[in-house]
N, C-alpha and C positions, 0 to 999 in steps of 0.2 A: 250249228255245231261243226258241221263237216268245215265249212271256210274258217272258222278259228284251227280247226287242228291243219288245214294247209299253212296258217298263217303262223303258228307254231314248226311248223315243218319247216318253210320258208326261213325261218328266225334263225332254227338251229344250221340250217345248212350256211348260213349268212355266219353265224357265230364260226361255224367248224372251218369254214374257206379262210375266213381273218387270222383267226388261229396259225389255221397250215401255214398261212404264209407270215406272220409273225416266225414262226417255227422256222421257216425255210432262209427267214434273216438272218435269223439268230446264227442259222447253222453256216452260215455264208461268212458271217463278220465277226464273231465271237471269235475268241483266242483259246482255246481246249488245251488242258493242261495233257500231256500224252498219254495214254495209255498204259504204255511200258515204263514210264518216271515211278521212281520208288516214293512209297510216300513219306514227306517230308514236312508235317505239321508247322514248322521254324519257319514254313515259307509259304502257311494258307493266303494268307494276305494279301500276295504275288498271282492269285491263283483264281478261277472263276469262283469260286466256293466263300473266299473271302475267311472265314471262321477256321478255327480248329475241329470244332465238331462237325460241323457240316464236310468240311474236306472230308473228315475220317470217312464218316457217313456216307458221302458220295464216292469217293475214291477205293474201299475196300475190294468189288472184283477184281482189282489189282490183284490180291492176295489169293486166286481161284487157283493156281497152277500149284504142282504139284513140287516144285522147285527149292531144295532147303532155305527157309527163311529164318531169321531172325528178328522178331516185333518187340522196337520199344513200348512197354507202358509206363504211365507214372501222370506228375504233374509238369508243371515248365522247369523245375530244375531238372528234369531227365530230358526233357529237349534241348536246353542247353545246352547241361551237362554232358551230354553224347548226340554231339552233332552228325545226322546222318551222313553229312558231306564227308568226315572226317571218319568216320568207323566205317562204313564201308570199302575205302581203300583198303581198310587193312582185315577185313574180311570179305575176298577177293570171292569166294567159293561160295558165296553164300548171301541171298539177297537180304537187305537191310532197310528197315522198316521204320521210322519213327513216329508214331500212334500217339504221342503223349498228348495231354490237353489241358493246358494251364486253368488254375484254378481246381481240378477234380479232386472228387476224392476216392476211396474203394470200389463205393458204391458205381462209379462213372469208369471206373477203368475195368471193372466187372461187365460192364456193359457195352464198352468196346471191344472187350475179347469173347461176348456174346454174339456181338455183330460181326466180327469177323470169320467165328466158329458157323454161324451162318452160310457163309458164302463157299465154305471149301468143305472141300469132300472126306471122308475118313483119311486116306491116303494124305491127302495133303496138312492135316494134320496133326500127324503123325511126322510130317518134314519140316513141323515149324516151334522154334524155339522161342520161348518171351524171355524179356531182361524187363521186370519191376521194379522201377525206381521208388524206394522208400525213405519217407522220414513221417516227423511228426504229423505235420500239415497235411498228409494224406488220408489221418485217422478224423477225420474232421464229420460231425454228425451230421446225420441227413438231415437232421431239422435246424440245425444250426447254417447247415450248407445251400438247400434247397425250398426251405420253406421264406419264400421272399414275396414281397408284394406283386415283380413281376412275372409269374410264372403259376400254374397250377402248381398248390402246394404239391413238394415233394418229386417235383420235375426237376429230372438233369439238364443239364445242355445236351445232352446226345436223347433223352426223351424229346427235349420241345423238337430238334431236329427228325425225327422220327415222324412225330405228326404232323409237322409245319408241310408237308405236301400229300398230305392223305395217305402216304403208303403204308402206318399203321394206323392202326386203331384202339382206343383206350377203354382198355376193358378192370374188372374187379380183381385181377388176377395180372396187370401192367401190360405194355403194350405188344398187340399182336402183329404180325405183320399180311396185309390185305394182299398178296402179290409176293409169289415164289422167289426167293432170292438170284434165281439165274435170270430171270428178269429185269433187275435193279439197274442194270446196262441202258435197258431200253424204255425204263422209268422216266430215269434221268434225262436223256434227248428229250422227252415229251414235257420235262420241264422248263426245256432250256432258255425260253424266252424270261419268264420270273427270275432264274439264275443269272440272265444275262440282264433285265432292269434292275435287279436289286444294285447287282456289281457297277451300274452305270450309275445311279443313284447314290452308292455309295462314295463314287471318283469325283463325284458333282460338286457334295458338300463335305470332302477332305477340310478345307479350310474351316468352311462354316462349323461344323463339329467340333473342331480342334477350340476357338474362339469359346464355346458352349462347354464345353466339360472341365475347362480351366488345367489340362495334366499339362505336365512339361513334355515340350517335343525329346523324341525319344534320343538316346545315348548312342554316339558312337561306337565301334568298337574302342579307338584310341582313350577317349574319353571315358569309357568303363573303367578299360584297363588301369588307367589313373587315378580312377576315385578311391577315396578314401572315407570312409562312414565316420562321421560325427557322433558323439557320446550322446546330442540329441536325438538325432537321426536314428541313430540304435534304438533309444528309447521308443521313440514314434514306429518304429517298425514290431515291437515286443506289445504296444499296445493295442495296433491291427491284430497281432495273429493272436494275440486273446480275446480281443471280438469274434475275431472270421469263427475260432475252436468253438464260439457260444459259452464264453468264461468256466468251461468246463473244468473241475479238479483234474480228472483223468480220460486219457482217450478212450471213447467210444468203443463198449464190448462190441456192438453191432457192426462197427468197423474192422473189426477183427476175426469176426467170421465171416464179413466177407472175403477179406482176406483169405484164411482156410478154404472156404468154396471156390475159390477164383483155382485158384492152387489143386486141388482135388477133383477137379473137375478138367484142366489140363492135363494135369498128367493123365487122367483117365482118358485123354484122347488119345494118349500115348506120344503127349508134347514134351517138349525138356522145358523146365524152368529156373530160372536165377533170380533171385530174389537179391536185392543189391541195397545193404544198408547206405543212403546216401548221408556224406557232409556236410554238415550249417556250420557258420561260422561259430569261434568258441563264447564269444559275448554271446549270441544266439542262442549255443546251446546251454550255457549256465544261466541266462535270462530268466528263460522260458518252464515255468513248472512242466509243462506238458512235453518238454524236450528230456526229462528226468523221467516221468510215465515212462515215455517209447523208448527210453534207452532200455529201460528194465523189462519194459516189456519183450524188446527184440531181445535180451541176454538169456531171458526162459524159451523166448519160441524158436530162434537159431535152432538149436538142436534139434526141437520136434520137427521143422521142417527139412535139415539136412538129413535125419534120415528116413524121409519117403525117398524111394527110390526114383530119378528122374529131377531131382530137384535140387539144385545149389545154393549157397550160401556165400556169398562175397562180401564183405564188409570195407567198406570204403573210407569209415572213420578212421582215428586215433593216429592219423600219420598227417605231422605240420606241412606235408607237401600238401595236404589234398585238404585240410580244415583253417587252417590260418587264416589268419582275419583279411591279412595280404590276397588272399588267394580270391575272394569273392567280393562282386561289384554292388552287391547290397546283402540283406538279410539271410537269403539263399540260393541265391545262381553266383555260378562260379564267372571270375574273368574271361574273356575270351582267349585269353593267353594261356589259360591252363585247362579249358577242356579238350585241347588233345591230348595229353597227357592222363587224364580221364579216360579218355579212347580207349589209347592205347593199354591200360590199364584192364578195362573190360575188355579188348580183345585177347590178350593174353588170358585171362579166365575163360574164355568162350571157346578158345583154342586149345585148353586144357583136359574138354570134356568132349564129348562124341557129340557130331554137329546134328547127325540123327541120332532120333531117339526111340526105339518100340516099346510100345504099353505093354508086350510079351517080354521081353526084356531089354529093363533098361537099366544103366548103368550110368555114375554120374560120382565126379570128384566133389569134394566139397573141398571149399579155401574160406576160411573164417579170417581172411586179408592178413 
């Protein structure tokens, strides 16, 4: 017995020394995206993390200081749409955040501003403002969204990320987290070897994937800019987003409280929020049953949300600069030519209202665009 438990002994310290020094490669040769870089989801790809959710996921103690922020949430038309590169020049005062995560929906962007409410202290947020990008495609049912053959039913993207390196755990009540958030710094180093074979593995078979999944390589900006959506094309993107919705008559009550929770639960930090009707094009939105739902639906709930105190209303619609068919490179992200204008647009309303906000008193313009 005693020579099996040296010989187990042996093993582990054999295991933990390859490790170290895996670990000690990694940290040698790996490319670390910085510390102090705002995060910038448009550009996980570029980045060890590779994903959107995972970026988010790993990158959030970024957001630990006490510093006035401003955090995108939404799907990839709020990535697009407000490109971090481009809105933070024009709010100079105040760090700028872009969290979006293509494909999500409520339910996922509830969970990123969980995750982030995580990592920062009362004080800090209390200095940090959200802009939520909305439209249809956001109300999208968890079972229509998440219940898919690849995943534990009912898993986000920012769930599977969550467990995918043990730092939570999956309980009857959703995921817990095994390890104090001021920690998740020193999490991550400990993973860095898996971070850094995934990321080499994924650079390996660029080609070979691409041949395998049949998409077209991806668009220029020039090439955006220039496209023009076919009467086909339209159709073919009207009959996606009535699949992705789960051919649903009307959006999802459940997505709409979460909504209200996301919201009620901010401001209770004493956060500012802007809630930002977005844009689809007008074949889009006369298409689309479910683009009829959310318009009615957002025309009742505006109000009730612009007057909790702390919380804005912007609407981005009803102007041929910002919805024209001209104006967007497919079904819903805008050209790259027209989201500064977009920017600038939301900067001007962000500058409108007080950049801090207290849950003692707060104060906040509403602009129904």
């Amino acid at each position: 017995m005693r020579n099996v438990v040296i010989k187990l002994a042996r093993l582990a310290l054999s295991l933990l020394l390859l490790y170290g020094a895996l670990l000690a490669l990694a940290w040698l040769l790996v490319q670390r995206d910085p510390s102090t870089r705002r995060i910038d989801t448009a550009r996980a790809a570029e980045t060890l993390y590779i994903t959107e959710p995972k970026y988010v996921f790993m990158a959030r103690p970024r957001l630990q200081s006490a510093a006035p922020k401003v955090l995108l949430l939404g799907a990839s038309n709020t990535m697009a749409g407000f490109k971090q590169r481009e809105l933070q020049p024009l709010l100079p005062e105040v760090e700028v955040h872009n969290l979006a995560v293509g494909g999500a929906n409520l339910t996922e962007v509830r969970q990123v501003a969980e995750l982030v409410r995580e990592v920062q202290t009362p004080q800090a947020r209390r200095e940090t403002s959200y802009v939520v990008g909305l439209w249809y495609g956001l109300f999208a049912s968890d079972a229509a969204r998440w219940n898919t053959v690849d995943r534990h039913a009912g898993d986000t993207d920012m769930d599977i990320e969550r467990y995918r390196y043990g730092f939570y755990r999956r309980t009857p009540d959703g995921a817990r987290p095994l390890l104090p958030a001021r920690y998740l710094s020193t999490a991550e180093t400990l993973v860095l070897p898996y971070l850094a074979l995934d990321r080499l593995a994924r650079d390996l078979t660029v080609s070979l994937r691409a041949q395998l999944s049949g998409k077209a390589p991806k668009l220029t900006d020039e090439q955006r800019n220039a496209r023009v959506i076919s009467v086909d094309e339209q159709q073919k993107y009207l009959d996606f987003w009535r699949g992705y919705m789960g051919s649903e008559p009307r959006l999802s009550d459940q997505q709409v409280e979460q909504l209200r929770a996301l919201v009620d639960t901010l401001v209770a930090d004493g956060s500012r929020v802007m809630l930002v009707d977005m844009p689809i094009p007008s074949w889009h939105a006369q298409g689309a049953a479910l683009a009829a739902d959310y318009r009615e639906r957002m025309r009742q709930l505006a109000p009730t949300f612009s007057a909790i105190p702390g919380v804005t209303w912007l609407s981005m619609t009803g102007r041929d600069e910002d919805n024209g068919d001209d104006q967007f490179s497919d079904e819903v992200h805008p050209k790259p030519r027209v989201s500064p204008r977009w920017a600038a647009r939301l900067a001007d309303a962000l500058r409108a209202i007080p950049i801090n906000l207290s849950a003692t008193n707060p104060t906040a313009r509403n602009d129904h665009g």
